[in-house]
KENUMAR-760979 format. One record per residue (C-alpha): y, x, z. Coordinates in pm, whole numbers, padded with zeros to 5 digits, always signed. Each point is the difference from the previous one (the first is absolute). Last residue first. Layout:
<sites>
YXZ...
</sites>
This chain:
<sites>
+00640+00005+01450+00333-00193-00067-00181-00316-00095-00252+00051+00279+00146-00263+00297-00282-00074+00241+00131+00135+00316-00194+00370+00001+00105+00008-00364+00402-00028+00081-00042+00266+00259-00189+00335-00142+00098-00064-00347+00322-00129-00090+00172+00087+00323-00134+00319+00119-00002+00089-00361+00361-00048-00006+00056+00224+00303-00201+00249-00129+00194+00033-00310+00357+00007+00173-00109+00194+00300-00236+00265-00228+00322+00096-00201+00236+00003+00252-00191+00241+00234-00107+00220-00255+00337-00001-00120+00204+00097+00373-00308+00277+00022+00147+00126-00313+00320+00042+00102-00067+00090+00356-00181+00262-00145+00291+00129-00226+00249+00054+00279-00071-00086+00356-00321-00153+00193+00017-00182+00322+00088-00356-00078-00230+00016-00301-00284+00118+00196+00037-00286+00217+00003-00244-00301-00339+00176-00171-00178-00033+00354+00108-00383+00040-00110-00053-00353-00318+00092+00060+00011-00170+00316+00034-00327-00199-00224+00116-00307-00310+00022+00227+00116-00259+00247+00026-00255-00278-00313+00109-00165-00223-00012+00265+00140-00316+00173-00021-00210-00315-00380+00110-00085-00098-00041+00361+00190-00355+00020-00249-00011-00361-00302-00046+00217+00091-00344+00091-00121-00097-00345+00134+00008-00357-00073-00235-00284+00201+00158-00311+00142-00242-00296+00020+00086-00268+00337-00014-00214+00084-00284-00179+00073-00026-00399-00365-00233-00051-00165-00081+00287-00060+00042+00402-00257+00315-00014-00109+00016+00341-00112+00346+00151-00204-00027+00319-00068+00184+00323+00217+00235+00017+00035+00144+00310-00364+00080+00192-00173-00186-00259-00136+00280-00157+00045+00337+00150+00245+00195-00277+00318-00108+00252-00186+00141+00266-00096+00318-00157+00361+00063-00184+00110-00073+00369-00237+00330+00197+00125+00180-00301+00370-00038+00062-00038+00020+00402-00208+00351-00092+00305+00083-00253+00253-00025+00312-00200+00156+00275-00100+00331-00214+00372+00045-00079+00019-00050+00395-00258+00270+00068+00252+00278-00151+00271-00003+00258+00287-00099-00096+00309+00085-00156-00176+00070-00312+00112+00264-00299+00162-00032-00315+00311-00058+00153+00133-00282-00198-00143-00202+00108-00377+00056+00206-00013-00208+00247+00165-00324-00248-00252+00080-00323-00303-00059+00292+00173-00345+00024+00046-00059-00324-00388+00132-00052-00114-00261+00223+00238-00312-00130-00115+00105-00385-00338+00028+00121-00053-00350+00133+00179-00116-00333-00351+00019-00205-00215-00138+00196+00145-00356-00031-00026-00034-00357-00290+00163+00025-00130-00278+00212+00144-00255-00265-00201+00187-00276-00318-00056+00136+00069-00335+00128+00133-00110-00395-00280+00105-00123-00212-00329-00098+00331-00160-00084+00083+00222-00272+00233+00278+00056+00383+00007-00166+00213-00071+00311-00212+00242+00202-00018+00233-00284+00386+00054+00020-00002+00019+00381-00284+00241-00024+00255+00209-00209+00297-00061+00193-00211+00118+00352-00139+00311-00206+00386+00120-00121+00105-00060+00406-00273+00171+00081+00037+00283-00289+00385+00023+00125-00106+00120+00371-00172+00251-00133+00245+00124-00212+00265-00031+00331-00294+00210+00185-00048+00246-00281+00382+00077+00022+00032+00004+00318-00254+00260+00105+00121+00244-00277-00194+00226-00249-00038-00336-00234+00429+00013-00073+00117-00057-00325-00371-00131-00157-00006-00283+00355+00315-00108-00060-00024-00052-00329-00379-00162-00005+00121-00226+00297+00285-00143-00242-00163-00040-00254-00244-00158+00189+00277-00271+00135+00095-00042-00348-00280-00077-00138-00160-00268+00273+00379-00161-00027-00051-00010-00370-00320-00163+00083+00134-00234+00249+00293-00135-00182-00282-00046-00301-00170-00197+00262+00251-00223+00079+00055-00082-00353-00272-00137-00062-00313+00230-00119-00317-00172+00114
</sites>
């Protein structure tokens, strides 16, 4: 199905990789740099399965709607990594925290991949509509994990801001901006309006 939300999505997909792949090609001896690439591949993957969500026929539509929702869990973990580590290079922390922050991520990817723990059911509600996504009480987990990642993430990258000078409080002033304004919109299209039945932003 190529309407024209998808082709917004696609050229999103490409620019968002193009993006990555320059980053990554200008800088691939430094920390950052991979990270932010990183980053940008799970926020490429999590278009992409949105893409072939949208597209899927019915008897896939759960496979894809998990991925859908595996997807993002790595773009709050490695934002958050991103904010210990810019624009330093190195961590302010001791090293068993990176450890806690990608064994939270992979301890959700497994829930959320456990059927029935929360999704449950993809409807398909006609022509022109978006599908729509049974969730269960699971998803508060979901909510809480992604909100607090990307919250304190931002918290770190704000902080840093304040106390930096010069060309890194520059840059740390447009990492913040930039993943405010899109993460704040994705809060509300996609993490809240779903949970409450409304998928026409999704």
């Amino acid at each position: 199905m190529l309407d024209t939300i998808n082709v917004l999505l696609i050229i999103t997909a490409l620019v968002n990789l193009s993006l990555g792949a320059l980053i990554y090609f200008h800088g691939r001896n430094k920390r950052n740099n991979i990270i932010y690439s990183l980053n940008i591949v799970g926020i490429t993957s999590w278009v992409l399965a949105m893409i072939i969500f949208r597209s899927s026929p019915p008897e896939y539509d759960l496979f894809w709607c998990t991925l859908l929702y595996i997807t993002p869990t790595f773009i709050a973990s490695s934002l958050l990594y991103l904010s210990y580590i810019f624009p330093t290079q190195q961590a302010d922390y001791k090293h068993w925290k990176t450890f806690l922050i990608f064994f939270i991520n992979a301890l959700l990817i497994v829930a959320i991949a456990y059927p029935g723990f929360m999704i449950t059911d993809v409807i398909v509600r006609g022509v022109g509509m978006e599908k729509e996504i049974v969730f269960t009480q699971a998803y508060w987990f979901y909510f809480l994990y992604t909100a607090g990642f990307f919250t304190y993430g931002f918290i770190r990258l704000y902080n840093k801001y304040r106390k930096s000078v010069g060309l890194e409080r520059v840059q740390t002033l447009y990492l913040y901006i930039g993943y405010s304004l899109a993460a704040n919109l994705a809060f509300a299209t996609n993490l809240i309006m779903p949970w409450i039945g409304y998928f026409f932003l999704n």
